[in-house]
mmCIF entry with sequence, helices, sheets and N, C-alpha, C, O atoms, coordinates in Angstrom:
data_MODEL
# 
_entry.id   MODEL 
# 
_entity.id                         1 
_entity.type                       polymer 
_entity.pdbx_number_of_molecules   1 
# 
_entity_poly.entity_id                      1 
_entity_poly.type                           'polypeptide(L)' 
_entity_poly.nstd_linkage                   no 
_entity_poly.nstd_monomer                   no 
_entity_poly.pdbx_seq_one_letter_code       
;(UNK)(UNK)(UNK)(UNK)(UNK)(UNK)(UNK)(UNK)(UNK)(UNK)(UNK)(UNK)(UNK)(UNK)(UNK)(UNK)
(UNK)(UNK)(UNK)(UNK)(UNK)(UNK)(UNK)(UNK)(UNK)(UNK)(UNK)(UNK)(UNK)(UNK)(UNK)(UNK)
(UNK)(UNK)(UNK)(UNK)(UNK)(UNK)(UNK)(UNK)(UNK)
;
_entity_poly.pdbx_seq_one_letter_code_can   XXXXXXXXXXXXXXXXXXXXXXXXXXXXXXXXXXXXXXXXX 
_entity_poly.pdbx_strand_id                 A 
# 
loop_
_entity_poly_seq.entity_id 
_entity_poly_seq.num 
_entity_poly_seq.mon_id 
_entity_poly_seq.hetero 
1 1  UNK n 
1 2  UNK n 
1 3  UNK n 
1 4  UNK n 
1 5  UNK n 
1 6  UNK n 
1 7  UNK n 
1 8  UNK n 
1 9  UNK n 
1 10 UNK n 
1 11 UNK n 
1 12 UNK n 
1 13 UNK n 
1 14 UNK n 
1 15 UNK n 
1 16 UNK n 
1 17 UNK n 
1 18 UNK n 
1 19 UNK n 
1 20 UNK n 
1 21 UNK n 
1 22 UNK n 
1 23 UNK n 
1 24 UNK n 
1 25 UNK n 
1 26 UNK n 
1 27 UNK n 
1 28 UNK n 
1 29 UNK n 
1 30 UNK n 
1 31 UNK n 
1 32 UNK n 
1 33 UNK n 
1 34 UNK n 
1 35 UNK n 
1 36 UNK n 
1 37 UNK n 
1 38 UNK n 
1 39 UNK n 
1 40 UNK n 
1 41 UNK n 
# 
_struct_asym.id          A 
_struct_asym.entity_id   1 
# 
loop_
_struct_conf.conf_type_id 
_struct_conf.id 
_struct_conf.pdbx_PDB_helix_id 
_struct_conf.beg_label_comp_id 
_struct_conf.beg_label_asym_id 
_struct_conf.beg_label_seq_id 
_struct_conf.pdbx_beg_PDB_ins_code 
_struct_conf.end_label_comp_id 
_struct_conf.end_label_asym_id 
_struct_conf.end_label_seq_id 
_struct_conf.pdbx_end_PDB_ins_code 
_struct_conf.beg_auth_comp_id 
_struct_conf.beg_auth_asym_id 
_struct_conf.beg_auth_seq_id 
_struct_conf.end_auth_comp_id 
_struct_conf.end_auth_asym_id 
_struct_conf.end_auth_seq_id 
_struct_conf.pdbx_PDB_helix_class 
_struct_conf.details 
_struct_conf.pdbx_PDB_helix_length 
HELX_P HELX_P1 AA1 UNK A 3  ? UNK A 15 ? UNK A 3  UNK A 15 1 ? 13 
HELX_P HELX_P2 AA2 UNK A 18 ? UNK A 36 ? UNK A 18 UNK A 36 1 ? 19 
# 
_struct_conf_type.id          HELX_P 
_struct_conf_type.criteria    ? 
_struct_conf_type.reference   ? 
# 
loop_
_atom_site.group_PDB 
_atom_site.id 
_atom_site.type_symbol 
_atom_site.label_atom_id 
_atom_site.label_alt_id 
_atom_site.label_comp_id 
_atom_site.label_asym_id 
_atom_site.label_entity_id 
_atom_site.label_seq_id 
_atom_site.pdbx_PDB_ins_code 
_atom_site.Cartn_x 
_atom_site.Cartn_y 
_atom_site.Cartn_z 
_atom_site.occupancy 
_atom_site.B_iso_or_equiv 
_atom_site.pdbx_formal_charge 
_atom_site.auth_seq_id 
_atom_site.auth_comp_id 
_atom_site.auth_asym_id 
_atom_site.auth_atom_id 
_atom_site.pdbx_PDB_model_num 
ATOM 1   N N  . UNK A 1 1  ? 0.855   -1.174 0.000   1.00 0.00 ? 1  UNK A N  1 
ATOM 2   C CA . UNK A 1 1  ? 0.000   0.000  0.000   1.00 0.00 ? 1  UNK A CA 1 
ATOM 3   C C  . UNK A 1 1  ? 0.900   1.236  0.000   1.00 0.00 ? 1  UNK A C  1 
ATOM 4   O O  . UNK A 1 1  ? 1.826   1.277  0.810   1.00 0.00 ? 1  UNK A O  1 
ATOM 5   N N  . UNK A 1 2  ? 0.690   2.267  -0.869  1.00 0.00 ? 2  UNK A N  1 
ATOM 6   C CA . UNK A 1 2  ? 1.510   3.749  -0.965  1.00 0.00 ? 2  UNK A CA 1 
ATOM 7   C C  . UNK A 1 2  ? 1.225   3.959  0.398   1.00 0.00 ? 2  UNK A C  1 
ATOM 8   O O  . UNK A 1 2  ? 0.295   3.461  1.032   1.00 0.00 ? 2  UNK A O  1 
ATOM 9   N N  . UNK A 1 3  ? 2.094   4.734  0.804   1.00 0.00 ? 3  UNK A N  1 
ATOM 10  C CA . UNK A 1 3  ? 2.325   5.745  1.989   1.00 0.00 ? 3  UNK A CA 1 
ATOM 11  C C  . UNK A 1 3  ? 1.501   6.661  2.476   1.00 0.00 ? 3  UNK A C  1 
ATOM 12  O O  . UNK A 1 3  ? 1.064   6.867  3.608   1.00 0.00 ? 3  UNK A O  1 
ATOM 13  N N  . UNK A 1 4  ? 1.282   7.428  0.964   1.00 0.00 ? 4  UNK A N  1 
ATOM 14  C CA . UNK A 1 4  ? 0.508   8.250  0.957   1.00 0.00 ? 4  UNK A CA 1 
ATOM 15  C C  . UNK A 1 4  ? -1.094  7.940  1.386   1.00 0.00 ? 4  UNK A C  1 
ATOM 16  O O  . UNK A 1 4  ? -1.881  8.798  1.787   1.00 0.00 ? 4  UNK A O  1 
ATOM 17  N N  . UNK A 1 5  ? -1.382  6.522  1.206   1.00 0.00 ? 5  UNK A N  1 
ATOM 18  C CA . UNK A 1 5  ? -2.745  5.623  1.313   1.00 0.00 ? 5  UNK A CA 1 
ATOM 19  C C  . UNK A 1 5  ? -2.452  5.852  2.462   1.00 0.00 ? 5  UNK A C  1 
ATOM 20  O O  . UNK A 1 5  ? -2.963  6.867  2.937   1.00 0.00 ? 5  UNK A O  1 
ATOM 21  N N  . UNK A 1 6  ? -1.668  5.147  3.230   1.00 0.00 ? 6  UNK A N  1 
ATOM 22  C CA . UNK A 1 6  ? -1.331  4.721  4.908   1.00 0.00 ? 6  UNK A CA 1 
ATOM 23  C C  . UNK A 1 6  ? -1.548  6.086  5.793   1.00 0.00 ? 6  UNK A C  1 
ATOM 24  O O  . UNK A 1 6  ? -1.970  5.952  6.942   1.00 0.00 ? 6  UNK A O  1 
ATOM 25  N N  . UNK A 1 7  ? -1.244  7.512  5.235   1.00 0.00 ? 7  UNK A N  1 
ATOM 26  C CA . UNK A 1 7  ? -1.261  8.238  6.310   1.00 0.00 ? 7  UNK A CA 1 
ATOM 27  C C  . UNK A 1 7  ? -3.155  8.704  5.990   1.00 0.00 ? 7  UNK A C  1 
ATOM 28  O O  . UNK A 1 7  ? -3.963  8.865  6.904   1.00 0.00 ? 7  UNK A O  1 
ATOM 29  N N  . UNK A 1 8  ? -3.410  8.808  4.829   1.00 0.00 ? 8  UNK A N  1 
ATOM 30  C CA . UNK A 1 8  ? -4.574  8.898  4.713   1.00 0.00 ? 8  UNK A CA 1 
ATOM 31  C C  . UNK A 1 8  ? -5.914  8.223  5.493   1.00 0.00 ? 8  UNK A C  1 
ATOM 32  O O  . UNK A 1 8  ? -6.916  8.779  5.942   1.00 0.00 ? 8  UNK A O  1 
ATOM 33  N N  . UNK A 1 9  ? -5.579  7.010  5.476   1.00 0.00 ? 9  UNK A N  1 
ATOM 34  C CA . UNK A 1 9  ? -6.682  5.662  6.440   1.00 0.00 ? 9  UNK A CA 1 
ATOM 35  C C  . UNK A 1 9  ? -5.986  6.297  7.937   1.00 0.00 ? 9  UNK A C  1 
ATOM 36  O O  . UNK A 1 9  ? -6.755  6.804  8.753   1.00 0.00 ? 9  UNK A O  1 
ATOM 37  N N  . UNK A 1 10 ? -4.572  6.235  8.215   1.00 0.00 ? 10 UNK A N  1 
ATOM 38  C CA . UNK A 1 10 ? -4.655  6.915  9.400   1.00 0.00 ? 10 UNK A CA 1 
ATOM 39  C C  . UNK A 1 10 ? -5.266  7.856  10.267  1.00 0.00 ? 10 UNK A C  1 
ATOM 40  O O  . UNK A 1 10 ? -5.696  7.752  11.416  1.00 0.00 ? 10 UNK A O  1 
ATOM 41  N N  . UNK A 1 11 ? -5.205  8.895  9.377   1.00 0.00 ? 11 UNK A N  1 
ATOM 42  C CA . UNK A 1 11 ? -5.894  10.505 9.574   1.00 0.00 ? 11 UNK A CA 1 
ATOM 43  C C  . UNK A 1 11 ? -7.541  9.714  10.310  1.00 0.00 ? 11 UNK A C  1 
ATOM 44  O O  . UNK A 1 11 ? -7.992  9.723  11.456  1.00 0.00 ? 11 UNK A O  1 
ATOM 45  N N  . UNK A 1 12 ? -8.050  9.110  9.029   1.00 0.00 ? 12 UNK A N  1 
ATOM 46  C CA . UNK A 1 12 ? -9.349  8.968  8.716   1.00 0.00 ? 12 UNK A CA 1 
ATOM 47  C C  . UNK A 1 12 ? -10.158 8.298  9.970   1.00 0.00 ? 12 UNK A C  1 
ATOM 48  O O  . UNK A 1 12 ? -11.174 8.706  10.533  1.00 0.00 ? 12 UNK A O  1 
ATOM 49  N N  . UNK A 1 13 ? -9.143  6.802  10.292  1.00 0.00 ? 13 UNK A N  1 
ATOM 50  C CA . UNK A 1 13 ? -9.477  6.035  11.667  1.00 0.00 ? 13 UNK A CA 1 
ATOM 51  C C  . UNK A 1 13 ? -9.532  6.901  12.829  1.00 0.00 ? 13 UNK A C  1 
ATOM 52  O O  . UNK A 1 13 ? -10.549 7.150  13.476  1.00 0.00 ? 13 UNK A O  1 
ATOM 53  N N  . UNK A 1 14 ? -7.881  7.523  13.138  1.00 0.00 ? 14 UNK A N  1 
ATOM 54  C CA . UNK A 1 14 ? -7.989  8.308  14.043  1.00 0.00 ? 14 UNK A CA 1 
ATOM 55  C C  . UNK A 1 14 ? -9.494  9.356  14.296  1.00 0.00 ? 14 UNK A C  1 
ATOM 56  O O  . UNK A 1 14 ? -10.177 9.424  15.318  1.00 0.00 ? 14 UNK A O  1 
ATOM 57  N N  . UNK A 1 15 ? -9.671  10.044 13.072  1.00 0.00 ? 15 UNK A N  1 
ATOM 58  C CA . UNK A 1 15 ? -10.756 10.743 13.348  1.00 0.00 ? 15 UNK A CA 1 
ATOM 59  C C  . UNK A 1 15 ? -12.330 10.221 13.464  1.00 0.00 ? 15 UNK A C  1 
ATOM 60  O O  . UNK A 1 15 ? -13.334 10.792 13.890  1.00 0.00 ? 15 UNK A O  1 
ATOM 61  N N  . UNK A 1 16 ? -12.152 9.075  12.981  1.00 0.00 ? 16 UNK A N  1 
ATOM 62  C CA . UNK A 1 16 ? -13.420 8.202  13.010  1.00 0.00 ? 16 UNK A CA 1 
ATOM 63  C C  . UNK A 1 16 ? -14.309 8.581  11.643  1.00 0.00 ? 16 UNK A C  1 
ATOM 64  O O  . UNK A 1 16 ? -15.523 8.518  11.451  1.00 0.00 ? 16 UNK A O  1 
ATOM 65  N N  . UNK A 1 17 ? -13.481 8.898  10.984  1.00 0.00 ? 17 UNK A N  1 
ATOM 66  C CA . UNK A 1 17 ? -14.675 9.598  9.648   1.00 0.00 ? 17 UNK A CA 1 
ATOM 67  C C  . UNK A 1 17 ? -15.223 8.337  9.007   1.00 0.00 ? 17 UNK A C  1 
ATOM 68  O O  . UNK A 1 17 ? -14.780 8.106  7.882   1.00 0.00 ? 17 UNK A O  1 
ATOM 69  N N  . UNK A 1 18 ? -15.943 7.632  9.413   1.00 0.00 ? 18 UNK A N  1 
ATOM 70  C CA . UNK A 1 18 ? -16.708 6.332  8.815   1.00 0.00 ? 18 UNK A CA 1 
ATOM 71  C C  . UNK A 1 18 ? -16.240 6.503  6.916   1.00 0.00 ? 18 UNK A C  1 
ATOM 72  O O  . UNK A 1 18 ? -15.414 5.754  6.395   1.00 0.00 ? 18 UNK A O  1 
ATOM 73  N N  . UNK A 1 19 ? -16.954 7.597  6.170   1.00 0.00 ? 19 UNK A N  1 
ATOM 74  C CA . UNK A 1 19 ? -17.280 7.817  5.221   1.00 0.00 ? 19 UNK A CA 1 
ATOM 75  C C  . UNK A 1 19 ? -16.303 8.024  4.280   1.00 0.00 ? 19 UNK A C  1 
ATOM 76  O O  . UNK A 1 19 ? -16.586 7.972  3.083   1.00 0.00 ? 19 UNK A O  1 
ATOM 77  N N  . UNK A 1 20 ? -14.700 8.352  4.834   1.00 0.00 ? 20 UNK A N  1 
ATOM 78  C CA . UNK A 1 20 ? -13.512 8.527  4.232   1.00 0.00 ? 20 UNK A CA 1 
ATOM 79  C C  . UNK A 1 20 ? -12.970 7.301  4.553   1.00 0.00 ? 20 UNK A C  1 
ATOM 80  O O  . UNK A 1 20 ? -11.959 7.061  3.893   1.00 0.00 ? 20 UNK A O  1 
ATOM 81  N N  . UNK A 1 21 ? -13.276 6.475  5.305   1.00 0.00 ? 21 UNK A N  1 
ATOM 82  C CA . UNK A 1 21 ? -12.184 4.967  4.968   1.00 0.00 ? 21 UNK A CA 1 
ATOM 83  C C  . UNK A 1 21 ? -13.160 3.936  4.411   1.00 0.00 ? 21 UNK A C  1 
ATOM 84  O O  . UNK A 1 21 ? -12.626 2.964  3.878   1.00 0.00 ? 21 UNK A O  1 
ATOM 85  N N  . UNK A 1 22 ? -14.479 3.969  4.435   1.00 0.00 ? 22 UNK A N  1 
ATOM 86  C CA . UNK A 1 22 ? -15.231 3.334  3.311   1.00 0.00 ? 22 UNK A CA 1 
ATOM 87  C C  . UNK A 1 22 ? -14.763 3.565  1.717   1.00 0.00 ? 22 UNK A C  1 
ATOM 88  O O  . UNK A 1 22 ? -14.617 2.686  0.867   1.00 0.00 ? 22 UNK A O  1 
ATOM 89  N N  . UNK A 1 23 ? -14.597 4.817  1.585   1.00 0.00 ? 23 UNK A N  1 
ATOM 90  C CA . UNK A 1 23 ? -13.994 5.659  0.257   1.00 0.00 ? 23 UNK A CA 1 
ATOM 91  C C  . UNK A 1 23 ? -12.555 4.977  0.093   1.00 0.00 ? 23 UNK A C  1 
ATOM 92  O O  . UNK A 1 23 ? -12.351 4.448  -1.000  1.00 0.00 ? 23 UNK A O  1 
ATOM 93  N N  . UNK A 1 24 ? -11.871 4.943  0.730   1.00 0.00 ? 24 UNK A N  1 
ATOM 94  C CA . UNK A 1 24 ? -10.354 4.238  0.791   1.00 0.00 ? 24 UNK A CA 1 
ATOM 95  C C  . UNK A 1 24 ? -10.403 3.075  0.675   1.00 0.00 ? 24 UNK A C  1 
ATOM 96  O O  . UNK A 1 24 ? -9.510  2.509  0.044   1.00 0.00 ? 24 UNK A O  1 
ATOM 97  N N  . UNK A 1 25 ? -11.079 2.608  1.039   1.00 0.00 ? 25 UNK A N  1 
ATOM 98  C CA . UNK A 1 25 ? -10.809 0.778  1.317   1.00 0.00 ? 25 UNK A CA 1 
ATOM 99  C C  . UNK A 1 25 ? -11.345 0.522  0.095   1.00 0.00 ? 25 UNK A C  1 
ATOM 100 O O  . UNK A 1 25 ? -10.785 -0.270 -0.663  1.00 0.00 ? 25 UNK A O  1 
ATOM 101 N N  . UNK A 1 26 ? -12.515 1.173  -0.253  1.00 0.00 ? 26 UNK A N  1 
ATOM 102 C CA . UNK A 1 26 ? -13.072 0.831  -1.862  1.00 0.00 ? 26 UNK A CA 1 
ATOM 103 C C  . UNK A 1 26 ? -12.157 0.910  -2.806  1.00 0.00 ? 26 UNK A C  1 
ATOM 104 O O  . UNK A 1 26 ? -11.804 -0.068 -3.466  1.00 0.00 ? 26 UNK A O  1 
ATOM 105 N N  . UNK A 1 27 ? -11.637 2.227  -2.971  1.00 0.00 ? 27 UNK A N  1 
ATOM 106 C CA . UNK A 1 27 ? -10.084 2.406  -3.419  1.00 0.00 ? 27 UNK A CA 1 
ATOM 107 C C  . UNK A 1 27 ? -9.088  1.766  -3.487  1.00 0.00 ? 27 UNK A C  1 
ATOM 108 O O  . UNK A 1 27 ? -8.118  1.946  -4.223  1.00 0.00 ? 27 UNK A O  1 
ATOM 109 N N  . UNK A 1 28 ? -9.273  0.946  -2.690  1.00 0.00 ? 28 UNK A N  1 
ATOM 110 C CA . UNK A 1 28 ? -7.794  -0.058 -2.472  1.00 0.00 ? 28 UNK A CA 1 
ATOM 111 C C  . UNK A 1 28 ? -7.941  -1.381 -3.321  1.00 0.00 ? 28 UNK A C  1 
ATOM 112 O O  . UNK A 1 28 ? -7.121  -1.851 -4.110  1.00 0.00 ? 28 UNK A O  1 
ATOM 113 N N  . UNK A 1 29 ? -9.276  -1.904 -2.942  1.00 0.00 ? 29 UNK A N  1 
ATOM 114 C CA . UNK A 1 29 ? -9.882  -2.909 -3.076  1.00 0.00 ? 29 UNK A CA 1 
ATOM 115 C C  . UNK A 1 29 ? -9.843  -2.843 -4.935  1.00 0.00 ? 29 UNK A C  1 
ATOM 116 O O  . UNK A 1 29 ? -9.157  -3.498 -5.721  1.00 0.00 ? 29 UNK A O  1 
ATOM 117 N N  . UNK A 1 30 ? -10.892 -1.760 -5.185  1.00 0.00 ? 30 UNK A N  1 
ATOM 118 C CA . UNK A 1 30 ? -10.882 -1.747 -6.651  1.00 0.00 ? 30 UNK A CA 1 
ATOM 119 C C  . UNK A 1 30 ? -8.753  -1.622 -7.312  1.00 0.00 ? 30 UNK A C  1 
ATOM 120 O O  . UNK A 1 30 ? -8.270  -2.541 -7.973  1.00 0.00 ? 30 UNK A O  1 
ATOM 121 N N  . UNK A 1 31 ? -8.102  -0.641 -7.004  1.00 0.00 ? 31 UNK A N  1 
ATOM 122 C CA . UNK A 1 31 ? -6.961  -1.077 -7.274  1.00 0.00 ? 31 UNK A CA 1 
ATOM 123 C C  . UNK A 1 31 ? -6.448  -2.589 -7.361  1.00 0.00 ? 31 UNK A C  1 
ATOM 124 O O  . UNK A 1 31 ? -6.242  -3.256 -8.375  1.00 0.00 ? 31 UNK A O  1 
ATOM 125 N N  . UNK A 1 32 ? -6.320  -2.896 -6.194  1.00 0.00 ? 32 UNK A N  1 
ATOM 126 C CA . UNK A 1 32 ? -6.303  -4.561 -6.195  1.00 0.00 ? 32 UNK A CA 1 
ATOM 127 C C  . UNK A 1 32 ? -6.244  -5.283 -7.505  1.00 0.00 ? 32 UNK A C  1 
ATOM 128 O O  . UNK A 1 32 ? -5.365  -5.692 -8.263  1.00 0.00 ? 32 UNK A O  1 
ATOM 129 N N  . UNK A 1 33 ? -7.793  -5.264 -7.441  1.00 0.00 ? 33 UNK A N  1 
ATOM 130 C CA . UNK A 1 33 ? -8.478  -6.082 -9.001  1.00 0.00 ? 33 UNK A CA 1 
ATOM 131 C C  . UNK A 1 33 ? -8.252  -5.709 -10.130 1.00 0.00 ? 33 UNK A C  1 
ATOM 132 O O  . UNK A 1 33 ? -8.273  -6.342 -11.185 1.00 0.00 ? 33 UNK A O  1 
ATOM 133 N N  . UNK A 1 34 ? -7.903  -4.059 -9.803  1.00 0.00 ? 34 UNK A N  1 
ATOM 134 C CA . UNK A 1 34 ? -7.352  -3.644 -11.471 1.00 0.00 ? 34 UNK A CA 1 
ATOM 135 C C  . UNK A 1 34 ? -5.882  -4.368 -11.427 1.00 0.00 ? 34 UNK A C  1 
ATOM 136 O O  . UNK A 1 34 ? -5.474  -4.349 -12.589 1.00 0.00 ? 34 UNK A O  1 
ATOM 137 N N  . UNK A 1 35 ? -5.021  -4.927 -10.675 1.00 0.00 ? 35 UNK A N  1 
ATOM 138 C CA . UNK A 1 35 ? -3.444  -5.005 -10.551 1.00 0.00 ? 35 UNK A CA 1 
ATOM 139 C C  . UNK A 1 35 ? -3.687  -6.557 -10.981 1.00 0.00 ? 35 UNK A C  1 
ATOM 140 O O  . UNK A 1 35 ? -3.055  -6.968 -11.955 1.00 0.00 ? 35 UNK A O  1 
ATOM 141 N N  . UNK A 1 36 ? -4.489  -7.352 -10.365 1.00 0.00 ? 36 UNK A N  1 
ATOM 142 C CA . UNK A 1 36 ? -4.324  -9.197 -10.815 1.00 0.00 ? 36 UNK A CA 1 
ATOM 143 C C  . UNK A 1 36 ? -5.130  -9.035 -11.730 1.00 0.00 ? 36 UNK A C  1 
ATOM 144 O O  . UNK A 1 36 ? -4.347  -9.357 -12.624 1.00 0.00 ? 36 UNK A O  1 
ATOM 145 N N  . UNK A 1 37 ? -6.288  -8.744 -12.400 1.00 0.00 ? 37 UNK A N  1 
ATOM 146 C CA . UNK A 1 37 ? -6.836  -9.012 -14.154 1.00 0.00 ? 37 UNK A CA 1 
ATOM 147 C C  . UNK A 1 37 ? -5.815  -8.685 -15.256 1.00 0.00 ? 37 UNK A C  1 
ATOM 148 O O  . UNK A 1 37 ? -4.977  -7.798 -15.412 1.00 0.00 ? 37 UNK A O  1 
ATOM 149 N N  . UNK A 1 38 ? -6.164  -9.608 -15.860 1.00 0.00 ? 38 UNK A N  1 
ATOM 150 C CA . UNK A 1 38 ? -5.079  -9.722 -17.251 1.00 0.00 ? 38 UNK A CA 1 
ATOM 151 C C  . UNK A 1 38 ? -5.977  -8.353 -17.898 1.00 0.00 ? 38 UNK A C  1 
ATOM 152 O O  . UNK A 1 38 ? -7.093  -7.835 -17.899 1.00 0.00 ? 38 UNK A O  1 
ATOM 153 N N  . UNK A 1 39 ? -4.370  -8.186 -18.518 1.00 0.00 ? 39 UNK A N  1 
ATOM 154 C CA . UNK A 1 39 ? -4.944  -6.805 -19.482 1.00 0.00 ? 39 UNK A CA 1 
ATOM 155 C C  . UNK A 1 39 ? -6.007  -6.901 -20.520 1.00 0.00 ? 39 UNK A C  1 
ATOM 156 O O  . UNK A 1 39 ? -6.031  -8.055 -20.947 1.00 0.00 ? 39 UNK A O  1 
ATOM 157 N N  . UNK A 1 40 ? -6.867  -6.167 -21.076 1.00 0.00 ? 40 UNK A N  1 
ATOM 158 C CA . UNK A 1 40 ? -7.873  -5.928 -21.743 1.00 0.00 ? 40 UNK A CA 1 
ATOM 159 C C  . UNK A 1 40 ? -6.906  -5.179 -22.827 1.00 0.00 ? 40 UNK A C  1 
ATOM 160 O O  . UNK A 1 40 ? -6.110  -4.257 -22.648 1.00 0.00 ? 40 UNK A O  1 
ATOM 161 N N  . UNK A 1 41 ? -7.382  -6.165 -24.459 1.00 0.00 ? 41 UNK A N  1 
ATOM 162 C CA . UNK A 1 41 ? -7.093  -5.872 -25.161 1.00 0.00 ? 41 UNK A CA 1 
ATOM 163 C C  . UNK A 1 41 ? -8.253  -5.171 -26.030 1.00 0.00 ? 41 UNK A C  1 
ATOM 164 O O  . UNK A 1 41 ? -7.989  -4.672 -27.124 1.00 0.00 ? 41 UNK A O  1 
# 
């Protein structure tokens, strides 16, 4: 995970913002799946 991800979910937990680490984790998650599917030709 970038760094930049890590201090972000940090911020977010710490503050409890439900609605910004739902947004992140979706983010991550969809990254993920874009990184293991074979490329689309």
């Amino acid at each position: 995970m970038p760094q930049w991800m890590r201090k972000q979910l940090q911020r977010a937990f710490f503050g409890k913002d439900v609605r910004q680490i739902r947004l992140l984790n979706s983010c991550w998650f969809l990254y993920l799946e874009k990184q293991s599917s074979p490329p689309q030709q």
